[in-house]
C-alpha positions in Angstrom: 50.2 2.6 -10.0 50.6 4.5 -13.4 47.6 4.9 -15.3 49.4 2.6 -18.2 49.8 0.3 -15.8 46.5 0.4 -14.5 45.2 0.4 -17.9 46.9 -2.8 -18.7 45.7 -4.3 -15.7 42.1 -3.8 -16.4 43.1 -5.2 -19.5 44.1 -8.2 -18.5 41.6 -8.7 -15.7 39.0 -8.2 -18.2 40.5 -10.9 -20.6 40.6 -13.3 -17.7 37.6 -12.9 -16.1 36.1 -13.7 -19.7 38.0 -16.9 -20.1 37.1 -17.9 -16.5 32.9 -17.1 -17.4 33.5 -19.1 -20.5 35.3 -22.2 -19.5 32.9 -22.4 -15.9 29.6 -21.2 -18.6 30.6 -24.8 -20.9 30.8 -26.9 -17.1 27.7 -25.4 -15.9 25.8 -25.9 -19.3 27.1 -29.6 -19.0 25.9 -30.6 -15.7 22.5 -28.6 -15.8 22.1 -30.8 -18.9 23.3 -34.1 -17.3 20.6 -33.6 -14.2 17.7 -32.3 -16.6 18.5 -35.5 -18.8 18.1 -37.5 -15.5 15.4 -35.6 -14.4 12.9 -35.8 -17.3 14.1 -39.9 -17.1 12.8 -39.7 -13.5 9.7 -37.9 -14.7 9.1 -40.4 -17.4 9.0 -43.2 -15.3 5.4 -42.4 -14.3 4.5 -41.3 -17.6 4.9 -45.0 -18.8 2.8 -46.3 -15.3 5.9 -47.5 -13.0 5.9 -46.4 -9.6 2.9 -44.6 -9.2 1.5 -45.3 -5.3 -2.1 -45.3 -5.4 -2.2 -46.4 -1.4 -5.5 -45.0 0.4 -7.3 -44.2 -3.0 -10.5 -45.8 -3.5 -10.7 -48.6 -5.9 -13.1 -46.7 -8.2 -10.8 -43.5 -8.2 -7.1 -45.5 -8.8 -7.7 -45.5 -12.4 -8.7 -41.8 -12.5 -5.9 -41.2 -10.3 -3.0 -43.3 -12.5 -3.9 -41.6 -15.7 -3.9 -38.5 -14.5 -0.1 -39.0 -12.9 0.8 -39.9 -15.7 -0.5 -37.3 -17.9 0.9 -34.9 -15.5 4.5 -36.8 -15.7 4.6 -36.5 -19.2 3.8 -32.7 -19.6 6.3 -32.4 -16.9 8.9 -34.1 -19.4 7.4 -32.5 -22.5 7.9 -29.0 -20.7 11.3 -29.9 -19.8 12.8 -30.2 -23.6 12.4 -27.0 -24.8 15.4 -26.2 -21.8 16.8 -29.2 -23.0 17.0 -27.8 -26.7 18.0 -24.6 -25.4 21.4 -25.7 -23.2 22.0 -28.3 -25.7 22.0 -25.1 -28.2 24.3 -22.8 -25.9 26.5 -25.2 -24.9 27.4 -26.1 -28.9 27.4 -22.0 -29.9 30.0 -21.3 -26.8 32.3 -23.8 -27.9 32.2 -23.0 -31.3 32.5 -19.2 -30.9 34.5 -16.4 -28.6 31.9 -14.7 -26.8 32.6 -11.4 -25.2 31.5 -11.5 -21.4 28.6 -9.3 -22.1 27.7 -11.5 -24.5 27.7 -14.5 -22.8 25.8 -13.0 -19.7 23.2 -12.1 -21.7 23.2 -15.8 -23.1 22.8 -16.6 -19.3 20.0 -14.5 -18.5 17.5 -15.9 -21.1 18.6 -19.6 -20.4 17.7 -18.7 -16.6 14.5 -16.4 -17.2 13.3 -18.7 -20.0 14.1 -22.3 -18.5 12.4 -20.5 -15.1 9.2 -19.5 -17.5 8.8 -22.8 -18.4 9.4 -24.4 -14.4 6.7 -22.3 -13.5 4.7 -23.4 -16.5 4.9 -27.1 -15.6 4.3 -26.8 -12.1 1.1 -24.6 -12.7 -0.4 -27.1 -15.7 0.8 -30.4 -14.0 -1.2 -29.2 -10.9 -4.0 -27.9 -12.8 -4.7 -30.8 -14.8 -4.3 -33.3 -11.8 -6.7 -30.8 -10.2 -9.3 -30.9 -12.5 -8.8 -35.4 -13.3 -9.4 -35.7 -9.3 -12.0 -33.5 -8.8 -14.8 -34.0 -11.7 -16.5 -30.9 -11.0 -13.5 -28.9 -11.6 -12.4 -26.9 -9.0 -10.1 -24.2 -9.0 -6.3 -24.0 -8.5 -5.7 -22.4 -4.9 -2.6 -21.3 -2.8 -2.8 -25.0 -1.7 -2.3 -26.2 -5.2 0.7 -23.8 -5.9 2.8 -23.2 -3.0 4.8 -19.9 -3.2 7.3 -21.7 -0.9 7.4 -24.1 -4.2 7.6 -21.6 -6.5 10.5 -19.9 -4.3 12.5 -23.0 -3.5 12.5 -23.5 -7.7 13.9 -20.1 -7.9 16.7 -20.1 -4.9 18.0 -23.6 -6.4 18.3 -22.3 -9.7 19.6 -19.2 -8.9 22.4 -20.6 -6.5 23.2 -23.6 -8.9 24.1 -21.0 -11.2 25.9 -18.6 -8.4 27.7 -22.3 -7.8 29.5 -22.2 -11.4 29.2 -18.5 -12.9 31.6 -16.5 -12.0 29.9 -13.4 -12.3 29.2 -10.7 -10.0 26.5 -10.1 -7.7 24.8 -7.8 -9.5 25.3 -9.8 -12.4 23.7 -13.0 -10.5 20.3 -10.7 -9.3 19.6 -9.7 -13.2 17.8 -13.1 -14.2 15.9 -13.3 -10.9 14.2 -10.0 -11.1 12.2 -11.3 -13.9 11.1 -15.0 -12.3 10.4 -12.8 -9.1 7.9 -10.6 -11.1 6.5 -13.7 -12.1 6.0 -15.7 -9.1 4.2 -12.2 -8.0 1.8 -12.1 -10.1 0.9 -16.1 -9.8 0.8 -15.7 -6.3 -1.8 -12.3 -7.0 -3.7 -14.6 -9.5 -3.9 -17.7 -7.5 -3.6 -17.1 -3.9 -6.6 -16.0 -1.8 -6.3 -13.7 0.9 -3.8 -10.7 1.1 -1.5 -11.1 4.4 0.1 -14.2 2.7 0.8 -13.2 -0.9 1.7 -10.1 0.5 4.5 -11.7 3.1 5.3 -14.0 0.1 6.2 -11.5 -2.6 8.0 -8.9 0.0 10.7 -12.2 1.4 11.3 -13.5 -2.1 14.1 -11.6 -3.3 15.8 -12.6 -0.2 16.3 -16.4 -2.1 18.9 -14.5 -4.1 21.0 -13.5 -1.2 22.9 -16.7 -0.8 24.0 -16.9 -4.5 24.7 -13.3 -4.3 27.2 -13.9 -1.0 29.0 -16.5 -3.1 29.4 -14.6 -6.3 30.7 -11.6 -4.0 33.1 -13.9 -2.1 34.4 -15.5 -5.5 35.0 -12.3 -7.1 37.0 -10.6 -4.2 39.3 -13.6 -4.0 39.5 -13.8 -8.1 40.5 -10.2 -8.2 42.9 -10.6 -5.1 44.8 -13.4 -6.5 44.7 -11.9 -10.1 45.9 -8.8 -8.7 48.9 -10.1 -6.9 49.3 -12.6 -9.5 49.4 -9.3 -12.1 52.3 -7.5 -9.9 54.1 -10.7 -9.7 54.4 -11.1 -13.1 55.1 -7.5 -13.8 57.6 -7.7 -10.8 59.3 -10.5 -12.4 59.3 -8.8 -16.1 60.6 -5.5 -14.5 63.2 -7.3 -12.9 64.1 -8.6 -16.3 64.0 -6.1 -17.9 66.5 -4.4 -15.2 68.8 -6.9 -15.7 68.9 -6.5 -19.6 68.8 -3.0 -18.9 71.9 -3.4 -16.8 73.5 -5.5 -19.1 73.3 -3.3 -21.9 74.4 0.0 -19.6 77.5 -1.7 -18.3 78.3 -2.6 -21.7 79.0 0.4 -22.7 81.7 0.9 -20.0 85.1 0.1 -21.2 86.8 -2.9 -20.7 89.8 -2.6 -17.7 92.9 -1.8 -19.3 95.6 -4.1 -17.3 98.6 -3.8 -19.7 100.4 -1.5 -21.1 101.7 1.7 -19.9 98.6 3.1 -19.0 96.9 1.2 -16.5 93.0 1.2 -16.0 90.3 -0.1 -13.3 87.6 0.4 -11.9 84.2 -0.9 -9.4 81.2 0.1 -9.6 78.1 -0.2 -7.3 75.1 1.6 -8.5 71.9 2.3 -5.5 70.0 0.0 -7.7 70.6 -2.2 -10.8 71.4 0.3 -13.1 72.2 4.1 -12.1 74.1 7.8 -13.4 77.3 7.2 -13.0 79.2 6.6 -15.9 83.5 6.0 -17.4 84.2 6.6 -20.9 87.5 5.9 -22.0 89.5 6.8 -24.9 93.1 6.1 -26.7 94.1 8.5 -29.3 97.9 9.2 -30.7 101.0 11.4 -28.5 102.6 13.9 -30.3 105.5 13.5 -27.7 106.2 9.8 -28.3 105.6 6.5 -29.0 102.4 5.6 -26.1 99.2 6.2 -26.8 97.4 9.0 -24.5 94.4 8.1 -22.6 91.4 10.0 -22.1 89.0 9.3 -19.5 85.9 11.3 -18.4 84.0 10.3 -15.2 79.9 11.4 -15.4 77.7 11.5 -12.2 74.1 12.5 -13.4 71.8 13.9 -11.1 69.2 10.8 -9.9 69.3 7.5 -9.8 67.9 4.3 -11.4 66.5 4.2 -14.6 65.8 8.0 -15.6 69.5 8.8 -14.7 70.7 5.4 -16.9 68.9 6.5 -20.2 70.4 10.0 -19.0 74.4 8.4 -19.2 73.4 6.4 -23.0 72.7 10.2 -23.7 75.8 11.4 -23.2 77.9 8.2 -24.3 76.5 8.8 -27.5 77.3 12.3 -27.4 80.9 11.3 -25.7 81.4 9.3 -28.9 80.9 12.0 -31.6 83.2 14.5 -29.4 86.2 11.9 -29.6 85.1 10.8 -33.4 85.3 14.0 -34.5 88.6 15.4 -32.6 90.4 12.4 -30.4 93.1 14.6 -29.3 90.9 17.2 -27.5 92.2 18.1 -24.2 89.8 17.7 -21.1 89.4 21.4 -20.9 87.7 21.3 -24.2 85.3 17.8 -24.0 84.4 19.4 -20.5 83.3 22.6 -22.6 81.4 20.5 -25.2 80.0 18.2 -22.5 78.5 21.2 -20.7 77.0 22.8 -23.8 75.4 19.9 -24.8 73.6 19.3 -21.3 72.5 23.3 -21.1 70.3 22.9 -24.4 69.2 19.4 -23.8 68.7 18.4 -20.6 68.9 21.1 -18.4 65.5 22.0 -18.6 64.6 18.8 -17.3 66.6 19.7 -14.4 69.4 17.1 -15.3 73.0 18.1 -14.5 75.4 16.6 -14.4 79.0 16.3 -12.4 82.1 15.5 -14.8 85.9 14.6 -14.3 87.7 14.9 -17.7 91.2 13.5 -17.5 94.0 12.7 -20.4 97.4 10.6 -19.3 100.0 10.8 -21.4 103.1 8.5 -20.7 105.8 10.0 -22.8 108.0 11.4 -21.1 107.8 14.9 -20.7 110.7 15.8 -18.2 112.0 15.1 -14.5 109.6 14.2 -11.5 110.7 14.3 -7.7 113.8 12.0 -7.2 114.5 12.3 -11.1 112.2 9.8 -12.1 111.2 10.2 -15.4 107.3 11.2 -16.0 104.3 11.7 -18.1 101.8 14.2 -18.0 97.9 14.6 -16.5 95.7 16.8 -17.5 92.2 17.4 -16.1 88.9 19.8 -16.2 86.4 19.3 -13.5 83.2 20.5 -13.5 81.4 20.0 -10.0 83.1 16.7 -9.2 84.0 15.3 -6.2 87.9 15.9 -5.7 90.3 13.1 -7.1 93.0 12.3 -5.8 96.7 11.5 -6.7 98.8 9.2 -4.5 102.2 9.1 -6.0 105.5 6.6 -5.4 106.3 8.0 -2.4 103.2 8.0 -0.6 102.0 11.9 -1.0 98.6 12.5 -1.6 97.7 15.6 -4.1 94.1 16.7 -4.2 92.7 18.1 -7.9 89.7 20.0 -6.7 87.0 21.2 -9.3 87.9 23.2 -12.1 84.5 24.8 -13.6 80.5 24.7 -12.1 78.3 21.8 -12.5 77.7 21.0 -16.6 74.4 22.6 -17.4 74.3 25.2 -14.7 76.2 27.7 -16.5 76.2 28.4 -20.7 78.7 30.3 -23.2 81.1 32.7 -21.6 79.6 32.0 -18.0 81.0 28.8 -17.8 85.0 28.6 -18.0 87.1 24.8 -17.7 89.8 26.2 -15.9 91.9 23.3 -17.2 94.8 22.0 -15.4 98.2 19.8 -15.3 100.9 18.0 -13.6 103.5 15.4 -13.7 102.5 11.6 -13.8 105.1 8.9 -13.6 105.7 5.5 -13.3 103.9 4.3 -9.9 101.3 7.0 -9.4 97.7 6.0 -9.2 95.4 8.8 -9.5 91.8 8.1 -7.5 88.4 9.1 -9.0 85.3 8.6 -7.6 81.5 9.7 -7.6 79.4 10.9 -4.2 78.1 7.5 -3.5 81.7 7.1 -1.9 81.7 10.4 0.1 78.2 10.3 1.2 78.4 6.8 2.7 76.9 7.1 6.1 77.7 5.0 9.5 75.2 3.7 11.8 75.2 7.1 13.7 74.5 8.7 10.9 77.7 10.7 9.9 79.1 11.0 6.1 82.3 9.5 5.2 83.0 12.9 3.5 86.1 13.3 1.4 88.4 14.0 4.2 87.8 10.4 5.2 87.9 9.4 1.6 91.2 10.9 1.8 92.8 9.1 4.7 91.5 5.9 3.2 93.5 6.4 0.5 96.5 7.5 1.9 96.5 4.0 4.3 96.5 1.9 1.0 99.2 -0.1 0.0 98.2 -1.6 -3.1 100.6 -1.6 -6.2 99.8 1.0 -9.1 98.7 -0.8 -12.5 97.4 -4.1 -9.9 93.6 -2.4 -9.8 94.0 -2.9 -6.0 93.6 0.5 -5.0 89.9 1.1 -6.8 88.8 -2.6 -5.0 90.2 -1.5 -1.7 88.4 2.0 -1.5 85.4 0.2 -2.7 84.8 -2.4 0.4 86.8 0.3 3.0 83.3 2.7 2.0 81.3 -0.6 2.7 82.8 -1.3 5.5 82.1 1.9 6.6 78.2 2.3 5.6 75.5 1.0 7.5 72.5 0.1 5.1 72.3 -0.4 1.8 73.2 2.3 -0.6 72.0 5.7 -0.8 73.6 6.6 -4.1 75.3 5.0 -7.1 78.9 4.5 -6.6 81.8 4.7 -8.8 85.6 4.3 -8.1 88.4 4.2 -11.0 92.0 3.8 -10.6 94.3 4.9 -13.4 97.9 4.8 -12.9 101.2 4.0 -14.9 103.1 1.1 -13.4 106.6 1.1 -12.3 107.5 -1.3 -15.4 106.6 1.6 -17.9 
């Protein structure tokens, strides 16, 4: 991928994965609150004297036992609303506001580390102060009283709660645990006695993480799977639109088929991909020997394909334009000169050329043809094109080989037109094409080639002016290539019909 596209997908990852941390952040806050409403409910329950079993306590201790239960209930509950406060808090500033995902992580972190604080704080004071109401002579709090396997079991939930909803990364998950693990190490170093437990205590707990960090990794790689494919789909489809305007506006600027008149023009084209290099420009300008108009054509093959070899052709349309704007009677010979010129300075040291057939018909008639038929003219320059080819009335086929080197290869007096001319009369079709049609290749691999271009023509029947011709070469090189395409592929029929 291009680093602008890889850019924009980082982009857009980024953007998403914030929206996704801030719409599962609001769910998360809302059902954390929901359970720590029902849980300081539960907890009050006690406080107020309901369901406290005082079964195998002696009579004289119950009421020592009761009160203390429910002291320890209540600052149980009283502990809890400061997390309360603080969810209640987050959960109305997220809405309200467009966190960055920085942001909101840290927001995370300190609702974790603080609302962990102050689980650690209950347990420790709720069993302190039942410790010290059962036992009048006060004893102190032990590893009995405070569990590290509690203390761990309150970290793992809350930590894969969180992993449950957040979609943050793994590393991202671990940040808020390192501080409650510090913590439980040191109460387990303050209250525990001996050293072989604490010791196997603190050295296992950051392995409560692991499960929350599994889940965050296995969310993430499937979130950046899906939004990656998702990504190229989307920018498969928009490039695939944007081909198809693309193509749109190229073949827009190839002239409409001229099917009446005395000059007759047509043409299919098949480019490798949705748009390509080859390119017709057409052009009517006055006669000075008679009444029809002359038509000027020029066929363009530029080097490449696809889109770099399109914006190449709206180049030289534009530049096609101001040649004929400024002098529409210029023979081929001298747009051929202009054309090359033009693609020496500009493109050439891009390493675009360019392959050019410049033609001009002119109907009028300018004296006898074979058989006394009356006939026009054709003129052409060719400048590393493919031969065309001119079937006329009676079936023979003339070849009009290039006339000049590739346009761009050669500058000033290095590079001559060699211009050309002969008749053109009423039923003659002359045959233009690019390389796609000559390079066509069969399923053993051998070229079409323009000797069996040239006996394809020669076997067609089709009527001059009809457009037949172009069509018919057109699906005889399909029908002759295996595969799809290995170049653009342009074939253009001009001819004067027999009604002229």
């Amino acid at each position: 991928m291009t680093s602008t596209f890889t850019s924009e997908f980082r982009e857009e990852f980024e953007l998403a994965r914030e929206r996704w941390l801030r719409r599962r952040f609001l769910w998360y806050a809302s059902v954390v609150l929901v359970l720590s409403g029902l849980s300081v409910l539960v907890t009050l329950v006690p406080a107020f004297g309901f369901g406290i079993s005082v079964g195998g306590v002696p009579e004289d201790e119950k009421a020592r036992v009761i009160r203390a239960t429910r002291i320890g209930a209540a600052i149980v509950a009283l502990l809890s609303v400061p997390g309360l406060v603080l969810y209640i808090a987050a959960l109305m500033y997220v809405r309200k506001h467009l966190l960055a995902r920085e942001s909101l992580l840290r927001l995370v972190f300190w609702l974790i580390v603080i609302n962990g604080v102050l689980g650690f704080a209950a347990g420790i004071v709720q069993v302190e102060f039942v410790s010290r109401v059962m036992t009048p002579a006060g004893q102190p709090f032990s590893a009995g009283d405070l569990a590290s396997a509690s203390l761990l079991s309150g970290i793992f939930f809350t930590h894969f709660f969180a992993c449950m909803f957040l979609p943050w990364t793994a590393r991202e998950s671990i940040r808020p645990i390192v501080p409650l693990l510090v913590v439980h190490a040191l109460l387990v170093i303050v209250y525990a006695s001996g050293w072989v437990g604490p010791l196997v205590a603190i050295l296992a707990s950051p392995f409560v993480a692991v499960p929350g960090a599994a889940i965050c990794w296995w969310r993430q790689s499937r979130f950046h799977s899906r939004f990656q494919y998702g990504a190229l789909k989307r920018r498969y489809g928009e490039m695939r639109q944007e081909l198809t305007d693309a193509r749109r506006i190229h073949e827009a600027l190839f002239p409409k088929p001229i099917e009446e008149g005395p000059v007759r023009l047509h043409y299919r084209y098949e480019p490798m991909r949705q748009i390509g290099g080859d390119y017709l420009y057409s052009r009517f300008c006055p006669s000075p020997r008679g009444p029809m108009p002359m038509l000027s054509v020029v066929i363009l093959d530029v080097t490449g394909h696809g889109i770099p070899a399109a914006l190449t052709v709206n180049r030289l349309y534009g530049e096609l334009d101001r040649l004929f704007g400024e002098e529409p009677e210029a023979p081929p010979g001298r747009i051929l000169e202009a054309l090359n010129r033009y693609i020496h300075l500009t493109l050439a040291s891009h390493s675009v050329y360019v392959t050019a057939l410049c033609a001009r018909v002119d109907p009028n008639p300018s004296g006898k043809g074979h058989g006394g038929r009356t006939v026009g003219t054709l003129e052409w320059a060719s400048g590393g094109h493919p031969p065309a080819f001119i079937r006329t009335l009676d079936g023979a086929i003339h070849r009009l080989d290039s006339t000049a080197f590739v346009l761009g290869a050669a500058h000033g007096d290095d590079f001559q037109h060699g211009q050309e001319g002969m008749p053109f009369g009423p039923g003659d079709v002359l045959i233009a094409y690019t390389d796609g049609a000559t390079e066509a290749r069969d399923r053993d691999g051998r070229m079409l080639r323009i000797d069996g271009l040239q006996r394809i023509i020669a076997g067609l029947n089709g009527e001059a002016g009809s457009g037949a011709v172009a069509a018919a070469v057109l699906q005889s090189v399909d029908q002759f290539r295996f595969g799809p395409p290995a170049d653009d592929t342009l074939v253009v029929e001009i001819s004067i019909p027999l009604d002229a």
